[in-house]
Short mmCIF file of the C-alpha atoms (twelve columns), coordinates in Angstrom:
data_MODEL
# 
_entry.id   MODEL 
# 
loop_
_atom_site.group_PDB 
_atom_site.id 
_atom_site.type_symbol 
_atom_site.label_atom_id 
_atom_site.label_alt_id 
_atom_site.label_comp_id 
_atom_site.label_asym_id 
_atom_site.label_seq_id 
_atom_site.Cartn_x 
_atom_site.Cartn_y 
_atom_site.Cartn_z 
_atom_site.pdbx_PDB_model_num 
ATOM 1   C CA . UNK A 1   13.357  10.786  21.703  1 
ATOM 2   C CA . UNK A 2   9.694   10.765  22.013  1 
ATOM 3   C CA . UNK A 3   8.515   7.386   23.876  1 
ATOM 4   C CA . UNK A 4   5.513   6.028   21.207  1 
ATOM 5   C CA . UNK A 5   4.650   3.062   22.721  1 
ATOM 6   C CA . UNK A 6   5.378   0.571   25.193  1 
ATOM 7   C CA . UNK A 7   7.084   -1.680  22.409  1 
ATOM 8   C CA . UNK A 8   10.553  -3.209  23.475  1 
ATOM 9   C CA . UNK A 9   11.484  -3.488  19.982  1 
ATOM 10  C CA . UNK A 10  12.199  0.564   19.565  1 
ATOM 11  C CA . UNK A 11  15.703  0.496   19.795  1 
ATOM 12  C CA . UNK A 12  16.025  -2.493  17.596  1 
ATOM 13  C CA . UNK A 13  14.869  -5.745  16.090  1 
ATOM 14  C CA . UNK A 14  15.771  -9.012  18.043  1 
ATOM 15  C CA . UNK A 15  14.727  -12.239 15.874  1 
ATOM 16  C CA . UNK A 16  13.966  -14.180 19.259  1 
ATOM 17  C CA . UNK A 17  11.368  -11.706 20.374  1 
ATOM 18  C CA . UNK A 18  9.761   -10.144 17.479  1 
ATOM 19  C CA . UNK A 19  6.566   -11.110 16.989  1 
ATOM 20  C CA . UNK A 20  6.123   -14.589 14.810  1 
ATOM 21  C CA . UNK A 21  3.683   -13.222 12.807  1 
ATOM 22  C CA . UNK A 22  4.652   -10.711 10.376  1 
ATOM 23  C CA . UNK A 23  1.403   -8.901  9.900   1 
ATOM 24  C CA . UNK A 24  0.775   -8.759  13.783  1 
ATOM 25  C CA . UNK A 25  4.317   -7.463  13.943  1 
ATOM 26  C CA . UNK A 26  3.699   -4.877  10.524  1 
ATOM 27  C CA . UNK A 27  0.542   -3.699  12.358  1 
ATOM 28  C CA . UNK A 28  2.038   -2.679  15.185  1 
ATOM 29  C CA . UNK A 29  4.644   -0.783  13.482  1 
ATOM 30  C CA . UNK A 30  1.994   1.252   11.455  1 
ATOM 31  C CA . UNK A 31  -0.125  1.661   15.148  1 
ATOM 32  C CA . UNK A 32  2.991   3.122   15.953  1 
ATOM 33  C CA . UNK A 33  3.776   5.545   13.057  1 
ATOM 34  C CA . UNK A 34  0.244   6.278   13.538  1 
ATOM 35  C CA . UNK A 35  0.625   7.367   17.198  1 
ATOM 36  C CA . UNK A 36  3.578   9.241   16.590  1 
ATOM 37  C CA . UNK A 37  1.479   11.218  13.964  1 
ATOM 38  C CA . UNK A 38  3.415   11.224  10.966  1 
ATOM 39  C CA . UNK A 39  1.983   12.325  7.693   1 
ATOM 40  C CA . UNK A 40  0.573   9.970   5.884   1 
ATOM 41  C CA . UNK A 41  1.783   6.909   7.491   1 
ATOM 42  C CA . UNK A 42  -0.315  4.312   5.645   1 
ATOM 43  C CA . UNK A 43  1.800   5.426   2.737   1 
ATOM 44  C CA . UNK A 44  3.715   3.011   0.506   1 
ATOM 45  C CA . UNK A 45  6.307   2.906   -3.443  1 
ATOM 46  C CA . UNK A 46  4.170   0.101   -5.183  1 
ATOM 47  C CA . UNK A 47  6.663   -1.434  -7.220  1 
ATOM 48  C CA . UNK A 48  5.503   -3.067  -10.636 1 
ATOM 49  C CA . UNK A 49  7.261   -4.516  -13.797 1 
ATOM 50  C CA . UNK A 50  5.751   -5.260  -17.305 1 
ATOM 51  C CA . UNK A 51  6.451   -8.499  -18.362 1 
ATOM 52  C CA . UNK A 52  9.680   -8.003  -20.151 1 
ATOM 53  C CA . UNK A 53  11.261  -6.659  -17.105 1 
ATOM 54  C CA . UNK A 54  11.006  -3.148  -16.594 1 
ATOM 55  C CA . UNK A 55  10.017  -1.516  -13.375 1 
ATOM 56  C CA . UNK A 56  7.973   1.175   -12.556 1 
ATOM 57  C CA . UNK A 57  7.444   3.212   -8.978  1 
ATOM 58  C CA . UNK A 58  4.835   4.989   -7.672  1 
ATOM 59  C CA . UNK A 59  3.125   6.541   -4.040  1 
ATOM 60  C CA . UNK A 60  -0.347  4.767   -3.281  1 
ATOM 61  C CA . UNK A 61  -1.976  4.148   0.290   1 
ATOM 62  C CA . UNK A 62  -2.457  1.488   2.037   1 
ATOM 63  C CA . UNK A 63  -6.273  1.028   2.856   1 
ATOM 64  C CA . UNK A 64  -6.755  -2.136  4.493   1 
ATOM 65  C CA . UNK A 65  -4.254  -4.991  5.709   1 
ATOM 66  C CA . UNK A 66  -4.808  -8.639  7.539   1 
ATOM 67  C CA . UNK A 67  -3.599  -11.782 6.949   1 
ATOM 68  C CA . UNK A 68  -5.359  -11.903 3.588   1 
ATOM 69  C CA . UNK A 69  -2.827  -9.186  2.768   1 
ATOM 70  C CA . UNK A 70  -2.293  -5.577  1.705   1 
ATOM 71  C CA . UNK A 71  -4.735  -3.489  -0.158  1 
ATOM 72  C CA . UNK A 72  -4.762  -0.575  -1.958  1 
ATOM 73  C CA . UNK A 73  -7.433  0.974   -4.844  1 
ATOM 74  C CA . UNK A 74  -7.021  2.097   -8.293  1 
ATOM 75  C CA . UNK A 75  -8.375  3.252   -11.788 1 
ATOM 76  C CA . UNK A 76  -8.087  -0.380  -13.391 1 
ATOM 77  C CA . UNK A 77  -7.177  1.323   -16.762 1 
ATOM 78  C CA . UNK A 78  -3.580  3.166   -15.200 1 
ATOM 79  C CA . UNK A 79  -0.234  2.269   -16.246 1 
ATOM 80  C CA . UNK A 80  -0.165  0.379   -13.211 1 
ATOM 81  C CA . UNK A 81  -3.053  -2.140  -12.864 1 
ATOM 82  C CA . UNK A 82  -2.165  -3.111  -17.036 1 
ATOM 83  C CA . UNK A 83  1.285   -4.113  -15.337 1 
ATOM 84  C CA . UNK A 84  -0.472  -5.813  -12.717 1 
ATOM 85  C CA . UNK A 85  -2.791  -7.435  -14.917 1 
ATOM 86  C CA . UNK A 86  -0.309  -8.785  -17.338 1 
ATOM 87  C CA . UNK A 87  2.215   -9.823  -14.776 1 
ATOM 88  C CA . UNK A 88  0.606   -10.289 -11.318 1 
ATOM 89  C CA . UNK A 89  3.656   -9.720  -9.188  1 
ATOM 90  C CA . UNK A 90  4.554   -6.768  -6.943  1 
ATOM 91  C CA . UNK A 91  6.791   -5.141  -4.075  1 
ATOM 92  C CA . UNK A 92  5.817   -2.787  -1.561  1 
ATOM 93  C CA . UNK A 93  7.741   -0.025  0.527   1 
ATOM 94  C CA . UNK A 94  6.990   1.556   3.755   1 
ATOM 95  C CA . UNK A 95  9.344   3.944   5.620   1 
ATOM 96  C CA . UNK A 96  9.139   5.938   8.195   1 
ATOM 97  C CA . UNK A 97  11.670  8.506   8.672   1 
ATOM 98  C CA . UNK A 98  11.090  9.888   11.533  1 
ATOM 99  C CA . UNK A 99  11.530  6.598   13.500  1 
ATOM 100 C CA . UNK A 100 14.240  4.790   11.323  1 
ATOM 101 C CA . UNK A 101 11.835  2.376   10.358  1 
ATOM 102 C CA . UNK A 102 11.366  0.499   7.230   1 
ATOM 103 C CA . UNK A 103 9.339   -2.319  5.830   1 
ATOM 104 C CA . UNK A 104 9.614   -4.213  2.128   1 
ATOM 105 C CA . UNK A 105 6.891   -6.572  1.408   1 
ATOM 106 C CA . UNK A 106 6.853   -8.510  -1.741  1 
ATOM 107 C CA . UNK A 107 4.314   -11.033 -3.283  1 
ATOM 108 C CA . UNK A 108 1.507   -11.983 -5.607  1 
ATOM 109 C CA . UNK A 109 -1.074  -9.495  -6.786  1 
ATOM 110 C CA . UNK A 110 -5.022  -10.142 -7.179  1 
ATOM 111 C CA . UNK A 111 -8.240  -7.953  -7.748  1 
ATOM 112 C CA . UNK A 112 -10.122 -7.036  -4.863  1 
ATOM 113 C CA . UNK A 113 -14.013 -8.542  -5.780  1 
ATOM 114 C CA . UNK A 114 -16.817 -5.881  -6.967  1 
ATOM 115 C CA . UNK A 115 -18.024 -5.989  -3.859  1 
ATOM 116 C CA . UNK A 116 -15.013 -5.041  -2.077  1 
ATOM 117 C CA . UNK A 117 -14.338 -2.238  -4.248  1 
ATOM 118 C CA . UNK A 118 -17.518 -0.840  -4.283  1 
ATOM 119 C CA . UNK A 119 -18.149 -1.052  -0.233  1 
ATOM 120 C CA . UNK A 120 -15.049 0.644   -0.155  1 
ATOM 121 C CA . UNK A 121 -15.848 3.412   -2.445  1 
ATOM 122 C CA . UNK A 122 -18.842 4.447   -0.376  1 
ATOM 123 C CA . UNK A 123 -16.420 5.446   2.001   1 
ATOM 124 C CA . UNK A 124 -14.562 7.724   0.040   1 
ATOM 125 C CA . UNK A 125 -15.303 11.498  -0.029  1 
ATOM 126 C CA . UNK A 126 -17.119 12.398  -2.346  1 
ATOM 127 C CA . UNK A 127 -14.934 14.878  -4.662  1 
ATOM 128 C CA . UNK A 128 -12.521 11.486  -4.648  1 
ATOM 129 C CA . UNK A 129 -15.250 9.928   -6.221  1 
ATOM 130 C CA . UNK A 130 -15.989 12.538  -8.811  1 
ATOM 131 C CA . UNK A 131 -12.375 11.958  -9.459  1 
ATOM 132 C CA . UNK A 132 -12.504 8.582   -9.817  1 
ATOM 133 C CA . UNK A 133 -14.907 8.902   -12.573 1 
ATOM 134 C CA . UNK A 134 -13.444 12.599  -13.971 1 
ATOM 135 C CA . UNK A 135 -9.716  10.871  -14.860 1 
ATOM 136 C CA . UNK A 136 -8.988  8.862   -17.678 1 
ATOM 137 C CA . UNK A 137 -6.161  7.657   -15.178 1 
ATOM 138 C CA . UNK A 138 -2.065  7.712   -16.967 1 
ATOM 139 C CA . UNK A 139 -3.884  9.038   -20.674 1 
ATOM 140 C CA . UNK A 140 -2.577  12.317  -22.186 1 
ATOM 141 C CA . UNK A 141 -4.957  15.193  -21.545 1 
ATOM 142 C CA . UNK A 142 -4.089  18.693  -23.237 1 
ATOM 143 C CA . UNK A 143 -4.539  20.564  -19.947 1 
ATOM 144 C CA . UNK A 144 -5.646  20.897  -16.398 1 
ATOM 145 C CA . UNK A 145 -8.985  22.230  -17.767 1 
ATOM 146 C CA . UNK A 146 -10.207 18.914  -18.961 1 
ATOM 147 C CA . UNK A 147 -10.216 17.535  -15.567 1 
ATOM 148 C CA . UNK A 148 -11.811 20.258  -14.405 1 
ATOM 149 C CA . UNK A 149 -14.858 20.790  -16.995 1 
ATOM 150 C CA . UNK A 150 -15.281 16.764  -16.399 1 
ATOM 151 C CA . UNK A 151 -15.560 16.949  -12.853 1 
ATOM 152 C CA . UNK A 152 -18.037 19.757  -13.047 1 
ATOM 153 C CA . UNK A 153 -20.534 18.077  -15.623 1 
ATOM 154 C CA . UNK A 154 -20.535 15.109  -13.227 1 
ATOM 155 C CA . UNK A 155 -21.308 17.071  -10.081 1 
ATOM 156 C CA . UNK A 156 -24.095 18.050  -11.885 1 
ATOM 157 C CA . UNK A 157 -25.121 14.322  -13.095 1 
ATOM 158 C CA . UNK A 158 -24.434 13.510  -9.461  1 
ATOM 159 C CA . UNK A 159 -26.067 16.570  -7.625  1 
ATOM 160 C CA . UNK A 160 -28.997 14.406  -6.170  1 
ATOM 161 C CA . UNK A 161 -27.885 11.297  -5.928  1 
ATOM 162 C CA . UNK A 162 -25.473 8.433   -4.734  1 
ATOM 163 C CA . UNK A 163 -22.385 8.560   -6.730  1 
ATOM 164 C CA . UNK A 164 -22.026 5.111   -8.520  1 
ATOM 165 C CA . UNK A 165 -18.237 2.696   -8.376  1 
ATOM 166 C CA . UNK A 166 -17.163 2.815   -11.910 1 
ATOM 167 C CA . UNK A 167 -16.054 -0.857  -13.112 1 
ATOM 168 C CA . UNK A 168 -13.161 0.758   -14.042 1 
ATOM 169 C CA . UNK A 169 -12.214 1.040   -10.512 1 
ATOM 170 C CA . UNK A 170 -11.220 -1.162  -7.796  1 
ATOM 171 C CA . UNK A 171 -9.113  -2.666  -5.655  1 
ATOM 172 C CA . UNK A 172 -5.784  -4.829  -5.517  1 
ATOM 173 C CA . UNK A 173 -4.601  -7.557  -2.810  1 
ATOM 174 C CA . UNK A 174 -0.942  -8.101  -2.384  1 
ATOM 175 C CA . UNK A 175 -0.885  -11.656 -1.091  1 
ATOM 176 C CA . UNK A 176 3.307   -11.437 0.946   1 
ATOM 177 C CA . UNK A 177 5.547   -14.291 0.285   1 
ATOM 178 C CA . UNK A 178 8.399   -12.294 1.632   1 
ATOM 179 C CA . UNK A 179 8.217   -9.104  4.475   1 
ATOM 180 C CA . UNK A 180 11.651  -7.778  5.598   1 
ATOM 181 C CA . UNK A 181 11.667  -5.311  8.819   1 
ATOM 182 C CA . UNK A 182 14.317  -2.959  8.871   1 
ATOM 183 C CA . UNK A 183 15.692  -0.737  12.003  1 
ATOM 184 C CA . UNK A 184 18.193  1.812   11.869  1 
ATOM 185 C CA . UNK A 185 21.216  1.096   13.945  1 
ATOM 186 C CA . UNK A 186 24.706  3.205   14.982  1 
ATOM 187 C CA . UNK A 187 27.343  2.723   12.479  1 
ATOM 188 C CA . UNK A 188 24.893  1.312   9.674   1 
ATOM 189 C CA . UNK A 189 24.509  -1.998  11.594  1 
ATOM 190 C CA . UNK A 190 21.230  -1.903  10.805  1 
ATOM 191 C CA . UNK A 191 18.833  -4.569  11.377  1 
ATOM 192 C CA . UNK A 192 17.198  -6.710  9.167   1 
ATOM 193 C CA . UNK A 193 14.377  -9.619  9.697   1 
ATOM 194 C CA . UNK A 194 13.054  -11.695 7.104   1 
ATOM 195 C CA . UNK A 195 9.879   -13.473 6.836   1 
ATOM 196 C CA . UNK A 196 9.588   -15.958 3.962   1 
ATOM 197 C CA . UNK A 197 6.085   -17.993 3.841   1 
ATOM 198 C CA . UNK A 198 6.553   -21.507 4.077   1 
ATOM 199 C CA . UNK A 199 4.226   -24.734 4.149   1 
ATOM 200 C CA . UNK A 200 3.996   -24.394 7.543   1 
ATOM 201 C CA . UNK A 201 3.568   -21.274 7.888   1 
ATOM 202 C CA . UNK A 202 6.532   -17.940 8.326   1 
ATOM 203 C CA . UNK A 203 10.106  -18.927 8.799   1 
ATOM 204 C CA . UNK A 204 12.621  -15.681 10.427  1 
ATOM 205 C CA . UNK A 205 16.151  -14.995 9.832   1 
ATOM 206 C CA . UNK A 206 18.480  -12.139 9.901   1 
ATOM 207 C CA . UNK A 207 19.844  -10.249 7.271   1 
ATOM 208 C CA . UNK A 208 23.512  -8.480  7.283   1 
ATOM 209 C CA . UNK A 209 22.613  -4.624  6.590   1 
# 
């Protein structure tokens, strides 16, 4: 097996040493997906529910995380953000295959402020900003060419100047109550640490796989 890092924790999870905070200790997981260059490993299932219960699943990507929490950007108008909206609760998956890795995050949901969103949308290339204003995000279209005839009469709009953040875009904050690391082990004795948030700050147990 390719050494990664320098990270004692490879070969397992050991409540006594793993790090006390769970973002410190989620960070350095994604440093080390990261090193090991595997595609797309700020990738994560967003989990949402409407407020009568029923889920819903999706890919997004992670763009920023501290101890404020997880954030990721979206078209406020999807499916997903009028689930978030109405019932401000959601869980997060990370996994990474290739190094028996796994981490569930779960927690409260909040809009990232204007600013936020828009500093952030500088970033983004700018056909990903064209898109952001080309899709009427989880609508029925009646083809592919819709998209396409949209996003060319706003690269002409656009074709000499700065691309503006539509309001309808922006960002959400996962604020975690609960992160659970999980490490593959022999004979499905996997392991499993919980952080719950407390008054005082994280508590850590183990899980039985």
């Amino acid at each position: 097996m390719t050494v990664i890092s320098n990270n004692p924790l490879l070969d397992g999870l050991d409540e006594k040493v793993i790090d006390r905070d769970p973002i410190r200790q989620f960070q350095a997981w994604l440093n080390d997906a990261i090193a090991a260059k595997l595609p797309l490993p700020e990738a994560m299932t967003l989990a949402t529910a409407t407020p009568d219960g029923k889920p819903s699943a999706r890919m997004v990507l992670l763009k920023q995380v501290d101890h404020d929490g997880f954030v990721f950007y979206t078209n406020y108008r999807s499916a997903k953000a009028d689930q978030l909206d109405a019932n401000p609760y959601a869980a997060l998956v990370f996994y990474w295959a290739q190094l028996d890795r796994q981490v569930r995050v779960e927690g409260s949901v909040t809009r990232t402020s204007p600013e936020e969103s828009r500093e952030y949308f500088r970033t983004r290339p700018r056909e990903s900003q064209i898109g952001a204003w080309a899709s009427e995000q989880s609508e029925t279209i009646s083809g592919r060419e819709v998209l396409e005839q949209r996003a060319l009469e706003l690269e002409t709009q656009y074709c000499d100047r700065e691309i503006d953040c539509p309001e309808h875009w922006g960002g959400y904050r996962l604020n975690p109550e609960r992160i659970e690391f999980w490490k593959s082990r022999i004979g499905r004795l996997h392991d499993r640490i919980l952080y719950e948030r407390t008054v005082d700050g994280w508590s850590i147990s183990r899980l039985a796989p």
